[in-house]
PATI-736017 format. One line per 10 residues: for each residue y, x, z of C-alpha. Coordinates in steps of 0.001 Angstrom, whole numbers, plus 500000, padded with zeros to 6 digits. Layout:
N
Y X Z  ...;
This chain:
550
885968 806913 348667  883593 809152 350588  884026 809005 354315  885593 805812 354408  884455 802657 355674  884876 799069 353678  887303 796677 355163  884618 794459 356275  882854 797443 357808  885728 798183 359957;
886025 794352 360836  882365 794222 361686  882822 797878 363981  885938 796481 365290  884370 792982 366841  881076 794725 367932  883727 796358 370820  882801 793355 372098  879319 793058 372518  879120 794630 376143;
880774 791315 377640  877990 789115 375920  875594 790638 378195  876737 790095 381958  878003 786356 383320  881114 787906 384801  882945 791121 383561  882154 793992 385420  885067 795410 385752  886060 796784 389210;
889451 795795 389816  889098 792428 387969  887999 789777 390778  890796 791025 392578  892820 789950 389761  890816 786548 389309  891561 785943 393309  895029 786223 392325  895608 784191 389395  894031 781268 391200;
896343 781488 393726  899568 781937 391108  897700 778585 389635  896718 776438 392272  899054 777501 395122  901385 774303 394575  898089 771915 394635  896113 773863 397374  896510 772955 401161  893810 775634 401619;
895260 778867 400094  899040 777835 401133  897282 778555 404640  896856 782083 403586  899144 783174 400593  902479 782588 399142  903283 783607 395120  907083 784083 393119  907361 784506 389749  909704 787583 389484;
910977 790377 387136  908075 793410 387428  906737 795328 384572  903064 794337 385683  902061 790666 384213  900783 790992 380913  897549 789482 381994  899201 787312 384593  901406 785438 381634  898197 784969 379660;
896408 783627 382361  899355 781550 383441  899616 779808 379402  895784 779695 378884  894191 779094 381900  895056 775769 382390  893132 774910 379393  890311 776830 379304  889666 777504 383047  890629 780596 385076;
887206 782746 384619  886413 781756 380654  890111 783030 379767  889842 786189 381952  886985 786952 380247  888073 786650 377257  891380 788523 377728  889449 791206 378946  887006 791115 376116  889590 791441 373996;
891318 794315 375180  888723 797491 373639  888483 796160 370138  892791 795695 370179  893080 798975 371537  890578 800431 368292  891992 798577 366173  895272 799894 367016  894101 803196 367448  892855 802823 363372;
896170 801326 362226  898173 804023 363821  895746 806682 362040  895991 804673 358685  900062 804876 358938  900057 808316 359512  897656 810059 357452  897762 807232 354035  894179 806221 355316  891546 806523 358024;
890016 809931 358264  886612 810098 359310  887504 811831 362458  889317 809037 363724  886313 806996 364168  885337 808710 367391  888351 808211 369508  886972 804325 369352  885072 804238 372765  887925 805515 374186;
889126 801907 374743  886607 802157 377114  888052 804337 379001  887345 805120 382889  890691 803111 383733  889567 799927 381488  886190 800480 383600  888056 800239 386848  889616 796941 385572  893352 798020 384999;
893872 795422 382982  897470 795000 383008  897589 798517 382240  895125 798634 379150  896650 795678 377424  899886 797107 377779  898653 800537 376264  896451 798875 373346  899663 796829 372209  901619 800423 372825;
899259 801919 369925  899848 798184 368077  903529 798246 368358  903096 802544 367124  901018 801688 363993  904428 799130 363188  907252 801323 363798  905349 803762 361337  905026 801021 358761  908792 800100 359171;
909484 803423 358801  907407 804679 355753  908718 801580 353962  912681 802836 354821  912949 799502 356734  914738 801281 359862  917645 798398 360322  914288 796040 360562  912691 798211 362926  915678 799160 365209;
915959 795289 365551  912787 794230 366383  911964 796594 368869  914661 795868 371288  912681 792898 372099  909405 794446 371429  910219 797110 374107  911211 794730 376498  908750 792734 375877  906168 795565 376107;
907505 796877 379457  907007 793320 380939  903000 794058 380201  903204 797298 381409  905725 800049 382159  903609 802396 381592  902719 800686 378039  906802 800837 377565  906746 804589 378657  903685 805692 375923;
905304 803939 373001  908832 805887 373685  906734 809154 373762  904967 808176 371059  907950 807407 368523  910025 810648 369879  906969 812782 369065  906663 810437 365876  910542 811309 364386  910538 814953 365885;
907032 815885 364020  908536 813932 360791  911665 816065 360590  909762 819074 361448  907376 818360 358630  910253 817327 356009  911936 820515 356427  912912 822621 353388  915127 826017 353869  917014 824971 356533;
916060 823424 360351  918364 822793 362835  916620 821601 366275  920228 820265 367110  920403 818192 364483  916746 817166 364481  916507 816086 368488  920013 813702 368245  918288 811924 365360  915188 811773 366522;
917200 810063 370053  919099 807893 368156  916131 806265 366108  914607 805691 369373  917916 803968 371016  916589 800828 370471  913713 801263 372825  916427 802326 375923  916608 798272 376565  913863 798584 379421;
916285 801367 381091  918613 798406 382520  915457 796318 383397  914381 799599 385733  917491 799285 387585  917069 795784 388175  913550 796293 389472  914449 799505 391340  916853 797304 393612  914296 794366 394174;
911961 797231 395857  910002 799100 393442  906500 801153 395035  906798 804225 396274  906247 807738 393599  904704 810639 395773  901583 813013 395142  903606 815333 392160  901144 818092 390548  898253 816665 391800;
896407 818198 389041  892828 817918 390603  893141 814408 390301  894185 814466 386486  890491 817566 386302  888577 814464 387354  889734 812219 385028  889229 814511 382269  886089 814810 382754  885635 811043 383445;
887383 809361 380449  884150 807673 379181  882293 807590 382615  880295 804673 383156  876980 804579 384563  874856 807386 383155  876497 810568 384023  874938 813086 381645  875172 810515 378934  878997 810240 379762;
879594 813723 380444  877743 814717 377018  880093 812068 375280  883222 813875 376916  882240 817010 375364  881544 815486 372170  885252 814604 371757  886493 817632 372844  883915 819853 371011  885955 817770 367630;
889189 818893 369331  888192 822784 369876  886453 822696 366392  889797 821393 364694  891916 823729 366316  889646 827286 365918  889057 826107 361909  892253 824754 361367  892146 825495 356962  889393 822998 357256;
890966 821011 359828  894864 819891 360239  896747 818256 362891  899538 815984 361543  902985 816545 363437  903609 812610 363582  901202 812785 365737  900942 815803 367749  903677 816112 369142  903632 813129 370574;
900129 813824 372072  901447 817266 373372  904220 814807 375502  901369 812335 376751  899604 815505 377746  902542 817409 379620  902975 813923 381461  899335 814145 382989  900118 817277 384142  903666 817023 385939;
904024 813674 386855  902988 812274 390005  899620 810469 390617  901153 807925 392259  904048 806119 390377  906542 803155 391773  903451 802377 393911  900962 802312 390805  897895 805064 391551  896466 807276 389184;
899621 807338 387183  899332 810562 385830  895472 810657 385309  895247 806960 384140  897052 808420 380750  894127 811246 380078  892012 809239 377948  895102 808068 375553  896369 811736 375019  892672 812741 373974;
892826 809847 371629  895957 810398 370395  894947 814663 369959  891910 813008 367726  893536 810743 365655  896117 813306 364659  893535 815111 363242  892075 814861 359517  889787 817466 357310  891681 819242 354926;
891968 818226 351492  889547 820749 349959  886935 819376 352376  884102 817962 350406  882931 814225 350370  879295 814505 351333  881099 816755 354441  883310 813600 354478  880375 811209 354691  878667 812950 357158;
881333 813202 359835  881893 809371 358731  878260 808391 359752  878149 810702 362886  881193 809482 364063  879756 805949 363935  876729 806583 365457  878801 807792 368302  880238 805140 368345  877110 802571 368103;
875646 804570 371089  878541 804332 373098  878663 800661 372589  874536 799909 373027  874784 802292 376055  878023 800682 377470  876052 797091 376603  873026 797805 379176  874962 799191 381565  877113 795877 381775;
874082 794282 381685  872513 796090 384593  876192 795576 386528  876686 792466 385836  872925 791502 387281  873749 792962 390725  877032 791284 390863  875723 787808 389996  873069 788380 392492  875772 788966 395270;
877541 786247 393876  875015 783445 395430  876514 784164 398536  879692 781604 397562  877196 779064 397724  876735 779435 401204  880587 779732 401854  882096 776012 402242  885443 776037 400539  888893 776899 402403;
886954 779795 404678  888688 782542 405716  886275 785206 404900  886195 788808 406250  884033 791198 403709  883457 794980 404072  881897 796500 401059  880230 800226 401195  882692 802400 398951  879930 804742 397192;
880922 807921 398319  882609 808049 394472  879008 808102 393085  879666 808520 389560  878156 804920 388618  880577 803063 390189  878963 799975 391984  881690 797566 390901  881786 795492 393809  884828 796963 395625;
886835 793482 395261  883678 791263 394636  885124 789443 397892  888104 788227 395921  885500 785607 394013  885722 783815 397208  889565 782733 396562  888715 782394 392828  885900 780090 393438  886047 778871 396948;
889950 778503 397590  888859 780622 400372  891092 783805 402218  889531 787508 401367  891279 790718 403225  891061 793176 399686  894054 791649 398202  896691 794705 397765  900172 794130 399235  902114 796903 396965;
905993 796522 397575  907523 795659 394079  904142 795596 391921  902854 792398 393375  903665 788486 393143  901291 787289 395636  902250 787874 398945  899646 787808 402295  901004 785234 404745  897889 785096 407133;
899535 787106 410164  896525 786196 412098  894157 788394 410390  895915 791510 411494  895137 794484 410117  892339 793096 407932  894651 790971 405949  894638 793115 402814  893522 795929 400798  891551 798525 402118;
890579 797161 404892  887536 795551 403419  886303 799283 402346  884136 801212 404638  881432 804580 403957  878856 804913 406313  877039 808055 404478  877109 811103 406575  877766 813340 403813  881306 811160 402885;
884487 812298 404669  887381 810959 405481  889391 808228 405165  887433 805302 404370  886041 804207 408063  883069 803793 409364  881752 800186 409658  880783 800535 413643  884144 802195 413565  886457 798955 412696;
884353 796215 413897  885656 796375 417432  889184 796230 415989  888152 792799 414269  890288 789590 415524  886996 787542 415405  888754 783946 415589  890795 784355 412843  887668 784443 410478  884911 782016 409789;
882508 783908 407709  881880 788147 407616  880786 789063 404637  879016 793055 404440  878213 794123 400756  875934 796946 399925  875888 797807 403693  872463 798983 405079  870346 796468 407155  870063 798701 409901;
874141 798831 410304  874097 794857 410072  875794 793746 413367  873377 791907 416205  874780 789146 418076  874370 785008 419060  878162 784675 417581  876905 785825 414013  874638 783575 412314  872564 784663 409232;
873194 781955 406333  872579 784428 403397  870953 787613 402732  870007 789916 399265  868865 793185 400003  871572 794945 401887  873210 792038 401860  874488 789791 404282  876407 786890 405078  877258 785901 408496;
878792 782728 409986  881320 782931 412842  880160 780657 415863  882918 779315 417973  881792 781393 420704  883217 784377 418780  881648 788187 419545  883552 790135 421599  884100 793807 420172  882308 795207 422982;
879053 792845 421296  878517 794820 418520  875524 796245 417637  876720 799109 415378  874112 802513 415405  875378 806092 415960  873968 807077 412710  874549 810477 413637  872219 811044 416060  869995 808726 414771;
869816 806386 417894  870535 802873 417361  871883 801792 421288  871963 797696 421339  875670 797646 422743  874535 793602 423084  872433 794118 426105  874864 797301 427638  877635 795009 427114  879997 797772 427229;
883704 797342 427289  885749 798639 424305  887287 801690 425537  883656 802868 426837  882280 801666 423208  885484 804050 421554  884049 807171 423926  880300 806013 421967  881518 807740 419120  883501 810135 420373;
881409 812747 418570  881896 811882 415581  885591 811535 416035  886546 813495 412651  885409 810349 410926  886810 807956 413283  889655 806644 411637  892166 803645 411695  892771 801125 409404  896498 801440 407203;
C-alpha cells in the first residue's frame, strides 16, 4: 500500500543501523572502555595476580547488568572486545525495530511518520555509551510492542503471566528500562479505555483497571526494597530543568552540530505540524498518554537518580520517540502524500546513518591512534591518565575513559573507574593511589574560558602520590602543559599526546613544570625547586579555578 515499506525493506533499513560500527576498530562510544575495563576485571579477577592487586568484584542483586550478564555468558567465547562490540552494535537496530513493532501494534501498521523516530536509537545517551541503560530501554519498547499483541489478541491471562518475569527480568537490565515499560502500559490501558468509550466514562472505574492490568509489573517493587537496604546511590538535583533544555536540544548530537541541531528540529517540526493540523494528523491515545508520562518525568524528577546521572534528561529522546510514533496521517490523507512522507522519512533516516557512519569513522581514527600507547605500557602497570574534558564542546572527543583500555588490554590499574555506592560490582581496592584511585580524577580542563569544577592539570599534579604509579598517561593535553622533569621519561608521544614512565627516583610535587597559563609565563618550577606550599601561593591568582579533587 502507498507509504509502506516491504518486509524486506524494513529488514534491510533495520540492519543498516548497523553500519556506523563497521567503520571504526573500537566503538566510539564514551562511556564504553570504562565498561570494557570492567568486564575484564568481573572475568579475569579469579585468574589475575595483577588486577587482584588493584580491584575486587561480587556478583550482587542491582538493576544495572544487562550488558554485564551478556558479557559474562559470551565473552568467554568470543573474547571480551569482539562481544562488546557486538552487543553494542546491536543495541540501535533493537531499539528501531522495537520502536516499529510498537507502532505496528498500535496503529494496525507502520505509518509513514514512524520512520523518523529511527535515529533516535542513536540518541545522545547511546552516544555517551550508556549501554546498560539503552539495552534496557530498546527491550522496554520490545517487551511494549508484546503486551499490545497479547492484548489485541484478548490473551490478558497470557500476558499478566509472562510479564511478572519479564519485568523482573527487565529491571535486572535496567531500572530505568523497568520504570518506561510501566509508564508505557499505564498510558497504554488508560488511552484504550479512553478511546473505547461510548455514553458513559467513569475515570474511577477506568484508572483501577487500568492499575490492575498493570499489577503484574509491581514484582520489581520488592526487588527495590531489597536493593534500597544493600545501599542504593544517592537521588538529589530535583527540577533541574536546564539540564533536561540541553538534552532536548541534544537528542541526536554527535559530531556536526548544525547537522544535529537541524535533525532535532526536523523531528519536532513533525511534532508541531501534527499537532497545529491535527484533521490531517492524529495522535493515538495508546500512545500518548503514555508519552505525556515519559515527558512529565523529564521534567520533575531528579537528574540524579539512586546515584545514576542524567536520570531525568537521559529519558528525552524516548518521549520524543514515543510523541512520533503515536502519530499517523489521517485516513483521508492521500497515498502519493503517503509516499512522500514515506521516502522523506527514509532519507532522514539514510542521512542520519551515512552522517553518523563518518563521524564514527573520524572517532574511531583518533582513538585507535591514542590507543598505540598500550604498546608501550608493559602489562600489570598501574597507570595514572588525565584526559582534557572539552569544555562540553559539542563533538564530544570520546576519550574521557580511553584509560580504562589499559585494564582491558594490559591487566593494568587506571584511576577513571567510578565507585557509585549500590550501582557498581567492581570495587577499587588500591588505597595507595589516594585520591586518584577513581573516577574523576583522571578529568582535568585547562582552557581559560572553562569554569569550574573540573581542575586544572598544574592544579592536581602536586597532589599526585608519585610511587604509587608507574606510568602517567596525559590525553589531549597541550604540549606546552606536559610536565618537565628527570623522574618522567618520554616512551610515547601523538600529538598532544604523551606517555610518561615513572623513574624510581620519583618527582617530587614541588618538580613540576606546570605553566601559569594565565599570565602566559611558563616558570620552570624544576630549576626554582620550590616547595609545595610556595608552588600552591603560584597560583594563587587564579584561585577561582583552583579546585580539589572529590
Amino acid at each position: 500500500m502507498p507509504g509502506e515499506l516491504a518486509p524486506w525493506a524494513i529488514l534491510l533499513l533495520l540492519c543498516a543501523f548497523t553500519l556506523p560500527f563497521f567503520f571504526s576498530d573500537v566503538p566510539p562510544l564514551v562511556d564504553l572502555p570504562g565498561h570494557l575495563g570492567r568486564y575484564r576485571v568481573q572475568l579475569d579477577l579469579g585468574s589475575s595476580e595483577y588486577l587482584r592487586r588493584w580491584y575486587d568484584f561480587h556478583w550482587r542483586l542491582v538493576p544495572n547488568l544487562g550488558v554485564d550478564l551478556l558479557v559474562q555468558l559470551f565473552a568467554p567465547a568470543f573474547g571480551l572486545e569482539p562481544t562488546v562490540k557486538v552487543i553494542a552494535a546491536a543495541i540501535p537496530p533493537l531499539t528501531a525495530a522495537s520502536f516499529l513493532w510498537t507502532s505496528k501494534e498500535v496503529h494496525g501498521r507502520i505509518p509513514p511518520t514512524s520512520y523518523f523516530a529511527l535515529p533516535l536509537a542513536f540518541n545522545y545517551g547511546f552516544q555517551l555509551g550508556f549501554l546498560n541503560f539503552c539495552l534496557s530501554m530498546g527491550l522496554a519498547f520490545a517487551a511494549f510492542g508484546l503486551w499490545l499483541r497479547l492484548g489485541r489478541a484478548g490473551q490478558t491471562t497470557l500476558r499478566s503471566a509472562l510479564f511478572v518475569p519479564l519485568g523482573a527480568l527487565l529491571w535486572l537490565a535496567h531500572i530505568y528500562g523497568w520504570a518506561t515499560l510501566v509508564l508505557l502500559c499505564l498510558g497504554a490501558e488508560f488511552g484504550q479505555r479512553v478511546r473505547a468509550r461510548e455514553q458513559q466514562f467513569r475515570w474511577r472505574a477506568a484508572l483501577t483497571g487500568t492499575l490492575a492490568a498493570v499489577l503484574p509489573l509491581s514484582l520489581p517493587l520488592l526487588l527495590i526494597i531489597v536493593w534500597s537496604d544493600q545501599g542504593a546511590g544517592p537521588t538529589s538535583r530535583w527540577f533541574a530543568l536546564d539540564v533536561t533544555a540541553g538534552w532536548l536540544v541534544s537528542i541526536l548530537r554527535d559530531r556536526w552540530i548544525g547537522w544535529d541541531l537541524a535533525s532535532a528540529m526536523i523531528l519536532f517540526g513533525l511534532i508541531g505540524t501534527a499537532i497545529l493540523r491535527r484533521p490531517a494528523f492524529r495522535f493515538d491515545p495508546t500512545l500518548i498518554y503514555g508519552a505525556a508520562a515519559l515527558w512529565l518525568v523529564c521534567l520533575l524528577c531528579p537528574q540524579k537518580l539512586f546515584g545514576s546521572g542524567y536520570a531525568a534528561a537521559r529519558l528525552v529522546p524516548y518521549a520524543t520517540a514515543l510523541t512520533i510514533l503515536a502519530i499517523r496521517p489521517a485516513e483521508r490523507t492521500g497515498g502519493r502524500t503517503r509516499q512522500w512522507i514515506l521516502w522523506a522519512a527514509v532519507a532522514f533516516c539514510a542521512a542520519r546513518l551515512a552522517s553518523g557512519s563518518l563521524s564514527y569513522a573520524l572517532y574511531g581514527r583518533t582513538l585507535d591512534r591514542q590507543l598505540l600507547a598500550l604498546h608501550s605500557i608493559p602489562e600489570g602497570s598501574a597507570v595514572l591518565a588525565f584526559v582534557e574534558a572539552g569544555c562540553d564542546q559539542w563533538a564530544n572527543s570520546r576519550l574521557a575513559h580511553l584509560p580504562s583500555y589499559a585494564i582491558g588490554r594490559r591487566s593494568s590499574f587506571s584511576n577513571d573507574q567510578w565507585q557509585t555506592r549500590g550501582g557498581q560490582l567492581l570495587t577499587i581496592t588500591y588505597a595507595r593511589a589516594g585520591k586518584f584511585s577513581a573516577d574523576p580524577s583522571s578529568a582535568v580542563e585547562d582552557r581559560d574560558d572553562c569554569g569550574p569544577p573540573t581542575p586544572r592539570l598544574r592544579t592536581v599534579l602536586p597532589h599526585v602520590t608519585w610511587e604509587a604509579f608507574d606510568y602517567l598517561w596525559l590525553i589531549d593535553v597541550p604540549e606546552r602543559l606536559w610536565p618537565r622533569t628527570p623522574a618522567l621519561k618520554e616512551v610515547w608521544t601523538s600529538g598532544e599526546s604523551v606517555l610518561f614512565r615513572i623513574e624510581d627516583t620519583r618527582p617530587a610535587p614541588q618538580a613540576i613544570h606546570s605553566p601559569n597559563v594565565r599570565n602566559g609565563s611558563e616558570p620552570n618550577l624544576d630549576e626554582r625547586r620550590l616547595p609545595r606550599g610556595i608552588y600552591q601561593g603560584a597560583v594563587a591568582d587564579d584561585r577561582r579555578r583552583l579546585h580539589t579533587l572529590p
